[in-house]
C-alpha positions in Angstrom: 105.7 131.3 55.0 107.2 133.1 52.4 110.9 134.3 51.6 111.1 137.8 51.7 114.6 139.0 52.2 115.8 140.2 49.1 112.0 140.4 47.6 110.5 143.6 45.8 106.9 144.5 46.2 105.2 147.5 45.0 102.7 148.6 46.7 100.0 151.3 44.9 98.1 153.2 47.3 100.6 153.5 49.9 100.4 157.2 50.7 98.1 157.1 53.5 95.5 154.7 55.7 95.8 150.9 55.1 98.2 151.4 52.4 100.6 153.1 54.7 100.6 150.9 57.5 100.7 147.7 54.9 104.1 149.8 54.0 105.6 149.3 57.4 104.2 145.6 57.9 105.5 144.7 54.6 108.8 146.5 55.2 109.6 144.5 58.5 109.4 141.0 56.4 112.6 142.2 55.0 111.0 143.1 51.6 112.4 146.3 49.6 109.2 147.9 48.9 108.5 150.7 46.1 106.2 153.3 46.7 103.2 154.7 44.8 100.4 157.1 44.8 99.4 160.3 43.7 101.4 162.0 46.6 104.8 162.0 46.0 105.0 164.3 49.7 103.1 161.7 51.4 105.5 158.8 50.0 108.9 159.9 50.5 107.7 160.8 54.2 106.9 157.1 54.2 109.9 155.6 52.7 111.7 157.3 55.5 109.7 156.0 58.2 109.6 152.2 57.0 112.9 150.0 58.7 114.1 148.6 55.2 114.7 149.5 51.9 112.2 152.0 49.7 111.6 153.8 46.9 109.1 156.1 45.9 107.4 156.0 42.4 104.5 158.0 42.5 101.3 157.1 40.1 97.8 158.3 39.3 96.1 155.2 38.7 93.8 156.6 36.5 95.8 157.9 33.7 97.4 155.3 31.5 100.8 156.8 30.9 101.2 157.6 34.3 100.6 154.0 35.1 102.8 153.0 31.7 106.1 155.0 33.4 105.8 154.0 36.9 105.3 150.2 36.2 108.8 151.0 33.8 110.5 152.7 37.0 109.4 150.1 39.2 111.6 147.2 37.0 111.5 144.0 37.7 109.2 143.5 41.1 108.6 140.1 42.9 105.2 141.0 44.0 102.5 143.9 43.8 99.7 144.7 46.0 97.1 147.0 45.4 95.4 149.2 47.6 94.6 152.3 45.6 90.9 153.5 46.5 88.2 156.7 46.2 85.2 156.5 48.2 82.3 158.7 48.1 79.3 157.6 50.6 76.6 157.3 47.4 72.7 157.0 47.9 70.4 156.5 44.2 68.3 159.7 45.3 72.1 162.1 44.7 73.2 160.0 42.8 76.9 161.3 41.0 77.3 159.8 37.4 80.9 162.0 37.9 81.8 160.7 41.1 80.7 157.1 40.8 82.8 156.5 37.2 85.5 157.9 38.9 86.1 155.4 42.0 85.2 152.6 39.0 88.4 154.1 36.9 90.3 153.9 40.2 89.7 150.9 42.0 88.9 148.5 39.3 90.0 150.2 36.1 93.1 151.2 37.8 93.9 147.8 39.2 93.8 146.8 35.3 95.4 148.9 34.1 98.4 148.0 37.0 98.2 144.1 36.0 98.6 145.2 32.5 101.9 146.0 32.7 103.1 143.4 36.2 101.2 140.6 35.2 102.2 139.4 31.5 106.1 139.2 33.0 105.1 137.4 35.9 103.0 134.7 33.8 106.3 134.4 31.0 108.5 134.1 34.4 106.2 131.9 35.9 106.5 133.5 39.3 105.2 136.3 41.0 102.9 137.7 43.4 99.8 139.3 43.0 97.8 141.0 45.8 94.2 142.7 45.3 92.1 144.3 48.3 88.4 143.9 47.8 86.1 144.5 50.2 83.4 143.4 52.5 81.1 145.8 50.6 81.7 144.0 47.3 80.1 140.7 48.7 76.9 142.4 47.9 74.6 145.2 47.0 74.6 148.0 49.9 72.6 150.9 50.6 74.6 154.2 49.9 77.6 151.9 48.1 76.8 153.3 44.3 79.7 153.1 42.6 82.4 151.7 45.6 80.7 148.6 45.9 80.3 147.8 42.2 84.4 148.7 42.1 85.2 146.0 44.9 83.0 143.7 43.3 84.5 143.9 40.6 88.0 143.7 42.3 86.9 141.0 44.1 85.1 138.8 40.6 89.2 139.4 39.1 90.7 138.2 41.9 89.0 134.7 41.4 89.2 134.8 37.9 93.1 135.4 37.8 93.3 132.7 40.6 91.0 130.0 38.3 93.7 130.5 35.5 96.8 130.8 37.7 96.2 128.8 40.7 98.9 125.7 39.0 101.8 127.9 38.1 104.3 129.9 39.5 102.2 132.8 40.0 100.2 133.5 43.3 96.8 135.2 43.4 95.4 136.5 46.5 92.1 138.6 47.6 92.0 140.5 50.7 88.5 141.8 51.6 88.8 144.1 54.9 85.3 145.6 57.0 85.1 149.1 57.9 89.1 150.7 58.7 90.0 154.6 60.5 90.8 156.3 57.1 90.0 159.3 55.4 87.7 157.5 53.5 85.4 156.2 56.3 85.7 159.8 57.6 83.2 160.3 55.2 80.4 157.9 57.0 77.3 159.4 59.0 76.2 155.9 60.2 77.2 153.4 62.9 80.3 151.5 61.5 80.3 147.8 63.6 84.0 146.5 63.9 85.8 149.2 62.5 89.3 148.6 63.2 92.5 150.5 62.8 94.6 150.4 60.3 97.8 149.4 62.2 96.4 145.7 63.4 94.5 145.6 59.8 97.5 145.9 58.3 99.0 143.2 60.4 96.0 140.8 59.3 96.8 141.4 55.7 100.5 140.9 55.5 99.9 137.7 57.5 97.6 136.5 55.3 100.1 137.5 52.2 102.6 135.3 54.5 100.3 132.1 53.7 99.0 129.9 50.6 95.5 130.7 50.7 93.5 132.4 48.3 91.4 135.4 49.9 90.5 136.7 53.3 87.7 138.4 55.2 88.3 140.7 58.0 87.4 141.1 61.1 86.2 137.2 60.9 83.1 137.6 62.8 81.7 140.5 60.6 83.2 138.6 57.5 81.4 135.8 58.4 77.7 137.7 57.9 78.6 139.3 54.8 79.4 135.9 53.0 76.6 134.1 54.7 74.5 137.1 53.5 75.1 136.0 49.8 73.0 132.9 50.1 70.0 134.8 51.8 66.7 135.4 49.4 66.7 138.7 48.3 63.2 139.4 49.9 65.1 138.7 53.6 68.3 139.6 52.6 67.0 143.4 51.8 64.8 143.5 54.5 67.9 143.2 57.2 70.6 145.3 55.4 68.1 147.5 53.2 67.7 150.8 53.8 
């Protein structure tokens, strides 16, 4: 269990969906959280709502100055979570050269560009707390994931690596890969979407895992468990049960 009381977090992507009700979750530890997204509406709606003590900083993600002043009005934090995400549903035959470097530059790109500026003071304090959100997607190659997929992959390849360098010092490292969740974003599906939960008890899951020592979690556990069983499948069976 961790001590949050007095503890500041700053949580990017919080406007709406998971990152919203990861907000109020986090906010009940006893946590101060700060605030950020494109939305500044959406936040300070939010920071009203959560029981304890927030701020709003809003952020784009994908613009380095933007990212350079909120990381300088945020200060000092004790932790940062990240949960900023696009999402287009992407087949090869429409492909969107556009559309697919943009959710790259926002849910990997961005996630560097946040760590740029959090991490380096965590690692010369030796402590802090640092929270990615993959995805069950990123476990491997999906039909109709162009572009989201590669992003959580590659969310989810620099999770391990900051993990493999940091795992004996002060600084924790976490990976949080969630299934299908009721957003906006999965608004956007056409097809059947098994386990989709909401984002009030998968926000729940997530802070509980942030509450522990382990590295990364799967979510729900029995859909999870077939997406990281799927990775040691030959390709010739593995595309013939989850191709399109």
């Amino acid at each position: 269990m961790r001590d949050w009381p007095g503890k500041r977090y700053w949580l990017v992507g919080a406007s709406q969906g998971l990152g919203r009700a990861v907000a109020h979750e986090l906010s009940k530890t006893g946590a101060e959280v700060i605030l950020s997204a494109r939305n500044a509406e959406a936040l300070e709606e939010l920071a009203a709502e959560v029981p304890g003590t927030a701020r709003v900083v809003p952020v784009d993600v994908g613009d380095d100055a933007s990212v350079a002043a909120a990381a300088k009005a945020a200060g000092q934090i004790d932790g940062m979570v990240f949960l900023a995400g696009l999402y287009w549903p992407m087949k090869a035959q429409d492909f969107d050269g556009a559309k697919a470097a943009t959710m790259l530059d926002v849910n990997l790109t961005g996630a560097a560009r946040v760590l740029g500026h959090v991490l380096p003071p965590m690692v010369e304090r030796d402590r802090g707390h640092i929270v990615l959100t993959g995805s069950l997607s990123g476990f491997r190659g999906l039909p109709g994931a162009n572009g989201y997929g590669a992003s959580k992959a590659g969310i989810m390849s620099m999770a391990e690596t900051l993990y493999a360098d940091l795992r004996k010092t002060g600084v924790d490292v976490q990976l949080i890969n969630p299934g299908f969740i009721r957003t906006r974003l999965t608004d956007k599906n056409d097809f059947s979407m098994p386990f989709i939960m909401d984002p009030e008890p998968a926000a729940k899951l997530f802070v509980d895992h942030m509450q522990g020592d382990d590295f990364a979690r799967n979510f729900p556990r029995q859909f999870g468990a077939i997406f990281r069983l799927s990775q040691f499948l030959p390709d010739w069976l593995y595309y013939r049960m989850f191709g399109a």
